[in-house]
VEXFI-523867 format. One record per residue (C-alpha): residue in three letters; residue number from 1; x, y, z. Coordinates in steps of 0.02 Angstrom, whole numbers, plus 50000, padded with zeros to 5 digits. Example, Ala and Ser with C-alpha at 12.3 -4.5 7.8 and 13.67 -1.06 7.14 Angstrom:
// VEXFI-523867
+-----+-----+-------+-------+-------+
| res |   n |     X |     Y |     Z |
+-----+-----+-------+-------+-------+
| ALA |   1 | 50615 | 49775 | 50390 |
| SER |   2 | 50684 | 49947 | 50357 |
+-----+-----+-------+-------+-------+
This chain:
// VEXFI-523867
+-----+-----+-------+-------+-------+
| res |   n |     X |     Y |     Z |
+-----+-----+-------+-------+-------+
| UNK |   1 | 56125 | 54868 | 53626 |
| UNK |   2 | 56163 | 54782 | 53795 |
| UNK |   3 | 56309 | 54905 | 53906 |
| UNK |   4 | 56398 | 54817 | 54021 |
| UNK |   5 | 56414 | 54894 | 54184 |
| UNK |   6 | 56550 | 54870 | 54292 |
| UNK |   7 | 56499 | 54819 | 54484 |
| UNK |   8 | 56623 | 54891 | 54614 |
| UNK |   9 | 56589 | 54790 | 54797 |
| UNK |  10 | 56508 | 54873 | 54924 |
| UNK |  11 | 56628 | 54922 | 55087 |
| UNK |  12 | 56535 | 54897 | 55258 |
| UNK |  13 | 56574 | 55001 | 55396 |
| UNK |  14 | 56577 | 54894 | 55575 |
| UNK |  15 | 56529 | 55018 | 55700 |
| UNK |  16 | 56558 | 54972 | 55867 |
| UNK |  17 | 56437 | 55014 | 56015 |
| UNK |  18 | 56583 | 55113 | 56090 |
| UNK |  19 | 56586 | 55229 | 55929 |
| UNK |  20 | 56407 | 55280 | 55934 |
| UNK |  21 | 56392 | 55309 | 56124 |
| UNK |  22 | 56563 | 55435 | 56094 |
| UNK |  23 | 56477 | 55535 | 55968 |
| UNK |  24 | 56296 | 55542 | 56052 |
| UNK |  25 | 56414 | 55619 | 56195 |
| UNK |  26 | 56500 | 55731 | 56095 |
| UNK |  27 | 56329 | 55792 | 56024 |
| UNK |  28 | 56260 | 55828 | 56191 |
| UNK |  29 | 56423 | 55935 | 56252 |
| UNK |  30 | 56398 | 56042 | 56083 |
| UNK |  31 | 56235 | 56052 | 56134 |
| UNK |  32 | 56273 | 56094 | 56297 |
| UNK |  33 | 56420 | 56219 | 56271 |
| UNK |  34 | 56288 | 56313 | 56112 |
| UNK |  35 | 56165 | 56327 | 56256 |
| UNK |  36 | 56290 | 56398 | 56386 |
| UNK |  37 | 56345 | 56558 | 56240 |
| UNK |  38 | 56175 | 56588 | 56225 |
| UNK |  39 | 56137 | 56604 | 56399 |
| UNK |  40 | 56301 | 56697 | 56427 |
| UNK |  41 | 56255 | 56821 | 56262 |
| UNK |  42 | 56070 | 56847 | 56342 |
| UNK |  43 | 56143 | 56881 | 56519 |
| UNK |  44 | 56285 | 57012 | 56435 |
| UNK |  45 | 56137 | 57097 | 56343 |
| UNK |  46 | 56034 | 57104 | 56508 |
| UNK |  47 | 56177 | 57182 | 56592 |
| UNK |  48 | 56189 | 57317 | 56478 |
| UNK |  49 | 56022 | 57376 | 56465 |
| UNK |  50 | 56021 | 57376 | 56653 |
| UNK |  51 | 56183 | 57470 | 56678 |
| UNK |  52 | 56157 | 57610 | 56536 |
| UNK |  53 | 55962 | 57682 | 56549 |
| UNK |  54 | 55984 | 57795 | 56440 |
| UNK |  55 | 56032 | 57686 | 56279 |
| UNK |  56 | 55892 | 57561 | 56354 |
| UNK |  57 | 55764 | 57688 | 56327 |
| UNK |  58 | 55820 | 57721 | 56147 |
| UNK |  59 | 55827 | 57569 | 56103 |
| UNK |  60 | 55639 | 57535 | 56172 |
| UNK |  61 | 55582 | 57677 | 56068 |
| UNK |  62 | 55643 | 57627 | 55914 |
| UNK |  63 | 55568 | 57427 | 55952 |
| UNK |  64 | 55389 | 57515 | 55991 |
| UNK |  65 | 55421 | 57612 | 55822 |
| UNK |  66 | 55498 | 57443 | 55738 |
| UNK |  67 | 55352 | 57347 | 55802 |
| UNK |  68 | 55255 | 57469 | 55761 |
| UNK |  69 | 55303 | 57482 | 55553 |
| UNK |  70 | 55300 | 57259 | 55577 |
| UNK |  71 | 55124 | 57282 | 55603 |
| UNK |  72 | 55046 | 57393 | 55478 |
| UNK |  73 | 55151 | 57289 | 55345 |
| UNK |  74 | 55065 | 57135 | 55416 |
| UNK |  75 | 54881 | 57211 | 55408 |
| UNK |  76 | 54909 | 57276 | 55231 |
| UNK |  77 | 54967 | 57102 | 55191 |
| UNK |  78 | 54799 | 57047 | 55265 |
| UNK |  79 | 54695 | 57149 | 55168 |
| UNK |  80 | 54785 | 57113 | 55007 |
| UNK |  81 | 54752 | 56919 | 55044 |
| UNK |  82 | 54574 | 56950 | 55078 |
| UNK |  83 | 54556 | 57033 | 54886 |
| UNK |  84 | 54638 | 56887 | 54823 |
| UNK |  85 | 54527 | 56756 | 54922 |
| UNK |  86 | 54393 | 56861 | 54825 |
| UNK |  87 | 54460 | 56856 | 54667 |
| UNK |  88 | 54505 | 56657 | 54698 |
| UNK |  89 | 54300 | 56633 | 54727 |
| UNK |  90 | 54245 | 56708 | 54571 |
| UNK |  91 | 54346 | 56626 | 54477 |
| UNK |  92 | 54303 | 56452 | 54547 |
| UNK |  93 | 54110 | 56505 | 54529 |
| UNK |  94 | 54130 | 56608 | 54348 |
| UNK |  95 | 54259 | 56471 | 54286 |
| UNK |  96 | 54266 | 56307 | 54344 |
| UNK |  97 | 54108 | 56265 | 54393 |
| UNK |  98 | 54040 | 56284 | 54212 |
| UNK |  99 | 54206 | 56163 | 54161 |
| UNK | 100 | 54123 | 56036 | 54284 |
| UNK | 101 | 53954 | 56040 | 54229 |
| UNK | 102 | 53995 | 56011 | 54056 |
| UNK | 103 | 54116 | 55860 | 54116 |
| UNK | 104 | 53960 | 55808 | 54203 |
| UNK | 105 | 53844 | 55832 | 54044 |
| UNK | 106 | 53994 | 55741 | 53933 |
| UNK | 107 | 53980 | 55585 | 54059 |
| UNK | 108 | 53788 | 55569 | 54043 |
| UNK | 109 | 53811 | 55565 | 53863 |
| UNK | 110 | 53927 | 55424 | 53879 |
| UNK | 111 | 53835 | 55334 | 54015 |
| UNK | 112 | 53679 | 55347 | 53857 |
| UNK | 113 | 53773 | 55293 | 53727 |
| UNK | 114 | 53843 | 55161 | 53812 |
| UNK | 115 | 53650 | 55104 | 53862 |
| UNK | 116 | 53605 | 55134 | 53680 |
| UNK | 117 | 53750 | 55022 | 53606 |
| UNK | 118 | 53723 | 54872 | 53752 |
| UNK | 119 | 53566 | 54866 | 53683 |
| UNK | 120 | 53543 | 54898 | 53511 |
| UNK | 121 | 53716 | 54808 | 53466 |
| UNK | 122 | 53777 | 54704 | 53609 |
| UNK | 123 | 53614 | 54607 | 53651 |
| UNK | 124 | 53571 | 54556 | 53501 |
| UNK | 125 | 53727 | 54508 | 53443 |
| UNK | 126 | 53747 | 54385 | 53599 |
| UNK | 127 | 53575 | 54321 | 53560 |
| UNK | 128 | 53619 | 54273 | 53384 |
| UNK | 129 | 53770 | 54201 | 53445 |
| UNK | 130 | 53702 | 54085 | 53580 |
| UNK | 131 | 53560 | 54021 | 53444 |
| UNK | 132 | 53692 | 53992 | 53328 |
| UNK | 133 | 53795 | 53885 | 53490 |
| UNK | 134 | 53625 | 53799 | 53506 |
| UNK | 135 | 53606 | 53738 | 53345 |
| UNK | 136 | 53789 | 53680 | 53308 |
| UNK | 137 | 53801 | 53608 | 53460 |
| UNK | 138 | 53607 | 53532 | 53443 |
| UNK | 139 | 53663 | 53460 | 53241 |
| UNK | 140 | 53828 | 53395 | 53306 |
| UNK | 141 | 53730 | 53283 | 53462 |
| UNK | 142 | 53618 | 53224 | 53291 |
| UNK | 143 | 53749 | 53182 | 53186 |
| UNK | 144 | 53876 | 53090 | 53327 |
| UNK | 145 | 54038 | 53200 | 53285 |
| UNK | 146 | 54004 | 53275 | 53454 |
| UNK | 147 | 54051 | 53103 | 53528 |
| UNK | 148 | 54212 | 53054 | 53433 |
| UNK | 149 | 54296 | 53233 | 53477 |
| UNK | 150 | 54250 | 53175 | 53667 |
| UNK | 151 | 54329 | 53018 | 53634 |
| UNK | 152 | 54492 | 53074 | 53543 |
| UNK | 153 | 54509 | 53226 | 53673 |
| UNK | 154 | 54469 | 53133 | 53824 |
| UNK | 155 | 54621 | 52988 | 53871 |
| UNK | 156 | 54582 | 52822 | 53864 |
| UNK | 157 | 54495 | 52742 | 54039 |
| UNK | 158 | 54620 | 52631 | 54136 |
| UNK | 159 | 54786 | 52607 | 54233 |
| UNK | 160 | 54902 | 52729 | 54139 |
| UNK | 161 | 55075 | 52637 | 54133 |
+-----+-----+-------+-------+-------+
């Protein structure tokens, strides 16, 4: 059936201006200070290479060959995507496009069988039905019962009190 659930109240936290403009400071000296080892890190690598040519050459070499291996995995990568953009096109030519032309030949049949039904069902039907209004509505004028429901339906003229 029906569970009750308990409602606990809701605790707001008052921040005061004071407390947000501390921490938006604090953010910026992290980001600050993170920027500063980084630029220390990169200046201590720099110094290095330039200090010890030897180990800077080596370790050029073996960039040009890492570099090197990087792109030959990216242009086999290419080629492999280029098969499967092919195989992705003859599949939406061999395969779906025959599923859409037969959801296109399923709605024309609809679209003509609804035509059909409007007006070999619906149309008449409504005909009938608005002759058969006519003539009730026609023998009830003739007879007078059409005025006493308007009377009893309709209040009485006058101040209403």
């Amino acid at each position: 059936m029906e569970e009750l659930q308990e409602t606990t109240p809701v605790e707001v936290q008052i921040t005061e201006p004071g407390d947000e403009k501390r921490k938006r400071t604090l953010r910026t000296a992290g980001l600050v200070l993170i920027a500063l080892v980084v630029v220390a890190i990169l200046a201590a690598i720099g110094y290095g290479l330039v200090t010890h040519p030897p180990f800077t050459a080596v370790l050029r070499d073996i960039s040009i060959i890492v570099l090197a291996l990087v792109t030959g995995v990216i242009g086999l990568f290419l080629i492999i995507l280029i098969f499967q953009l092919q195989s992705l096109t003859a599949l939406l030519r061999d395969e779906i496009k025959p599923i859409l032309d037969s959801a296109n030949q399923t709605a024309n049949t609809v679209r003509g069988t609804t035509t059909f039904v409007s007006d070999a069902v619906v149309t008449p039907m409504i005909r009938v039905a608005s002759v058969a209004a006519g003539v009730t509505r026609t023998l009830r004028v003739l007879t007078g019962t059409d005025h006493k429901r308007k009377r009893q339906a309709s209040p009485p003229p006058g101040p209403q009190q």
